[in-house]
N, C-alpha and C positions, 0 to 999 in steps of 0.2 A: 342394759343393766347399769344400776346407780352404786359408786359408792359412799356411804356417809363420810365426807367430808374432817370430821371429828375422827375417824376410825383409820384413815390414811396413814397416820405414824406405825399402829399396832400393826399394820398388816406389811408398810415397809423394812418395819423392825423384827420380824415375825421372818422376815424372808431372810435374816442377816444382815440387815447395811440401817447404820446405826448415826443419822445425820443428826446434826446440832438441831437445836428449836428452830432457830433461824433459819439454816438450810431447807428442812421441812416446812417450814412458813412458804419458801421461792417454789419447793416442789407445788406445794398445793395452789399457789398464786397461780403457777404456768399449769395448772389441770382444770381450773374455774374454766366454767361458761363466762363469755361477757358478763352475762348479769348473776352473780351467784344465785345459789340455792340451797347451798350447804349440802350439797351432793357431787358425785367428781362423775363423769363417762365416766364408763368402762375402757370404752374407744380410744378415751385418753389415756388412762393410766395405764392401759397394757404397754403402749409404745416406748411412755417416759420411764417405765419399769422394767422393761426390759434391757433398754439403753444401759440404765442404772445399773443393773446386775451384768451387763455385758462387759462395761467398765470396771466395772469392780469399785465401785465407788461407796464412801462410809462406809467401809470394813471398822469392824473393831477394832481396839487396841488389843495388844497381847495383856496375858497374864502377867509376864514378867515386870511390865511397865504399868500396869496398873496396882502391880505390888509394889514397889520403888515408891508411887504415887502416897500410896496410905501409909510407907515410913517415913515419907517427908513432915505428912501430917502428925503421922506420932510422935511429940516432941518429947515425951516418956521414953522412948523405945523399949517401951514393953508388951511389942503385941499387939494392941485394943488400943478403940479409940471410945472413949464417952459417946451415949446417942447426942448428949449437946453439943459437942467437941465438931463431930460431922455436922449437926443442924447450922451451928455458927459458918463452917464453910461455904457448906450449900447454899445458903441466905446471903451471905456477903463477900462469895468470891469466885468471880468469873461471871457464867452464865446460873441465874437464879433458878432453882428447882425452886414452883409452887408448894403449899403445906400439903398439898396432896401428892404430890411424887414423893415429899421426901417423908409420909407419915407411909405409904407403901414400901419405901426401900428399908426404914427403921423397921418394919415390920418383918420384913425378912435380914435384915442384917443384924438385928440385937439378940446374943445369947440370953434366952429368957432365964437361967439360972446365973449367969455371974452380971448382967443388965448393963452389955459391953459390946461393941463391935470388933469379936476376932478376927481382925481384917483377911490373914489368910485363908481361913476359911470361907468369909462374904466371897472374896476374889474368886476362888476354886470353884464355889457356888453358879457366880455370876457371870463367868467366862463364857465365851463360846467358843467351839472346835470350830476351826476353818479347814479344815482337813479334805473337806468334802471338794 
Protein backbone atom coordinates (compact mmCIF):
# COMPACT_ATOMS: atom_id res chain seq x y z
CA UNK A 1 0.00 0.00 0.00
CA UNK A 2 1.08 3.64 -1.26
CA UNK A 3 0.87 6.78 0.30
CA UNK A 4 0.63 10.03 -1.64
CA UNK A 5 3.47 11.63 -1.00
CA UNK A 6 1.63 15.24 -0.89
CA UNK A 7 -0.97 13.76 1.70
CA UNK A 8 1.87 12.74 4.36
CA UNK A 9 1.49 16.20 6.51
CA UNK A 10 -2.50 15.85 6.63
CA UNK A 11 -2.36 12.33 7.76
CA UNK A 12 0.78 13.08 10.25
CA UNK A 13 -1.11 16.29 11.48
CA UNK A 14 -4.45 14.23 11.63
CA UNK A 15 -2.74 11.95 14.16
CA UNK A 16 -1.59 15.00 16.47
CA UNK A 17 2.10 15.79 16.01
CA UNK A 18 2.26 19.08 14.26
CA UNK A 19 6.04 19.33 12.60
CA UNK A 20 7.40 22.54 10.95
CA UNK A 21 7.42 22.54 6.84
CA UNK A 22 11.04 21.69 7.27
CA UNK A 23 10.77 18.94 9.61
CA UNK A 24 8.06 17.35 7.36
CA UNK A 25 10.21 17.95 4.42
CA UNK A 26 13.18 15.37 6.51
CA UNK A 27 10.10 13.11 7.36
CA UNK A 28 9.26 12.49 3.80
CA UNK A 29 13.09 12.71 2.48
CA UNK A 30 13.71 9.65 5.05
CA UNK A 31 10.22 7.66 3.68
CA UNK A 32 11.17 8.22 -0.36
CA UNK A 33 12.22 5.22 -2.30
CA UNK A 34 15.77 5.92 -3.84
CA UNK A 35 14.16 6.88 -6.82
CA UNK A 36 11.06 8.94 -5.93
CA UNK A 37 7.51 8.54 -7.10
CA UNK A 38 5.71 10.85 -5.22
CA UNK A 39 4.36 7.99 -3.25
CA UNK A 40 5.63 6.93 0.47
CA UNK A 41 5.49 2.64 1.45
CA UNK A 42 3.28 1.96 3.76
CA UNK A 43 6.24 -0.41 5.15
CA UNK A 44 7.89 2.80 5.57
CA UNK A 45 5.73 5.17 7.14
CA UNK A 46 4.26 2.64 9.60
CA UNK A 47 7.64 2.30 11.42
CA UNK A 48 8.81 6.19 11.10
CA UNK A 49 5.13 6.87 12.47
CA UNK A 50 5.08 5.14 15.02
CA UNK A 51 8.60 5.98 16.46
CA UNK A 52 7.03 9.57 16.04
CA UNK A 53 3.90 9.01 18.18
CA UNK A 54 5.98 6.81 20.64
CA UNK A 55 8.16 9.75 21.16
CA UNK A 56 5.87 12.05 21.40
CA UNK A 57 7.36 14.20 19.13
CA UNK A 58 5.60 17.64 17.42
CA UNK A 59 3.08 17.99 20.03
CA UNK A 60 1.25 21.05 19.83
CA UNK A 61 1.58 24.15 21.63
CA UNK A 62 -0.80 24.87 24.31
CA UNK A 63 -3.53 27.21 24.26
CA UNK A 64 -2.27 29.45 26.81
CA UNK A 65 0.90 30.21 24.74
CA UNK A 66 -0.62 30.40 21.62
CA UNK A 67 -2.87 33.11 23.18
CA UNK A 68 0.15 35.11 24.68
CA UNK A 69 1.40 34.58 21.02
CA UNK A 70 -1.64 36.75 19.14
CA UNK A 71 -1.33 39.41 22.16
CA UNK A 72 2.15 40.12 21.17
CA UNK A 73 0.70 40.62 17.85
CA UNK A 74 -2.01 42.68 18.83
CA UNK A 75 -0.29 45.97 19.29
CA UNK A 76 -4.01 47.44 19.82
CA UNK A 77 -4.70 45.23 22.58
CA UNK A 78 -7.99 45.02 21.62
CA UNK A 79 -8.77 41.61 20.96
CA UNK A 80 -8.53 41.15 16.99
CA UNK A 81 -6.13 41.32 14.85
CA UNK A 82 -6.85 42.71 10.88
CA UNK A 83 -7.00 39.53 8.27
CA UNK A 84 -3.94 41.96 6.87
CA UNK A 85 -2.30 42.45 10.31
CA UNK A 86 -1.99 38.20 10.31
CA UNK A 87 -1.34 38.10 6.41
CA UNK A 88 1.76 40.64 6.96
CA UNK A 89 3.04 38.22 9.73
CA UNK A 90 2.58 35.01 8.02
CA UNK A 91 4.43 36.34 4.69
CA UNK A 92 7.31 38.10 6.43
CA UNK A 93 8.09 36.43 9.66
CA UNK A 94 9.49 33.31 10.60
CA UNK A 95 8.60 30.39 8.39
CA UNK A 96 6.41 31.57 5.36
CA UNK A 97 2.70 30.16 5.19
CA UNK A 98 1.93 29.80 1.07
CA UNK A 99 -1.34 32.08 -0.21
CA UNK A 100 -2.98 29.05 0.18
CA UNK A 101 -2.53 28.06 3.80
CA UNK A 102 -3.00 31.38 4.87
CA UNK A 103 -6.40 32.01 2.38
CA UNK A 104 -7.56 28.62 4.37
CA UNK A 105 -6.72 29.80 7.89
CA UNK A 106 -8.37 33.55 7.07
CA UNK A 107 -11.15 31.48 6.19
CA UNK A 108 -11.69 30.02 9.35
CA UNK A 109 -10.11 32.70 11.55
CA UNK A 110 -12.14 35.89 10.28
CA UNK A 111 -15.41 36.92 12.11
CA UNK A 112 -17.49 37.22 8.83
CA UNK A 113 -19.62 40.14 10.65
CA UNK A 114 -17.03 42.36 12.38
CA UNK A 115 -14.10 41.16 9.24
CA UNK A 116 -11.54 40.60 12.30
CA UNK A 117 -9.57 37.87 13.76
CA UNK A 118 -11.03 37.25 17.49
CA UNK A 119 -7.96 35.69 18.27
CA UNK A 120 -9.45 33.99 21.51
CA UNK A 121 -11.73 32.47 19.92
CA UNK A 122 -9.53 31.38 16.35
CA UNK A 123 -7.15 29.84 19.51
CA UNK A 124 -10.21 27.85 21.43
CA UNK A 125 -11.19 26.97 17.74
CA UNK A 126 -7.82 25.76 16.75
CA UNK A 127 -6.42 24.08 19.83
CA UNK A 128 -6.15 20.48 20.27
CA UNK A 129 -6.80 18.35 23.56
CA UNK A 130 -3.85 16.33 24.43
CA UNK A 131 -5.65 14.85 27.15
CA UNK A 132 -5.99 11.66 25.46
Amino acid sequence: MFHCKREIGTIIRSLGCFPSEAELHDIIAELEDEEPTGFVRYEKFLPTMTKILLERKFRPITEDLLLQAFKVLDQQKNGHLEPEELTKYLTQEGESFTQEEIDEMLSAAVDPDKNAILYKDFVSMMTFDDTR
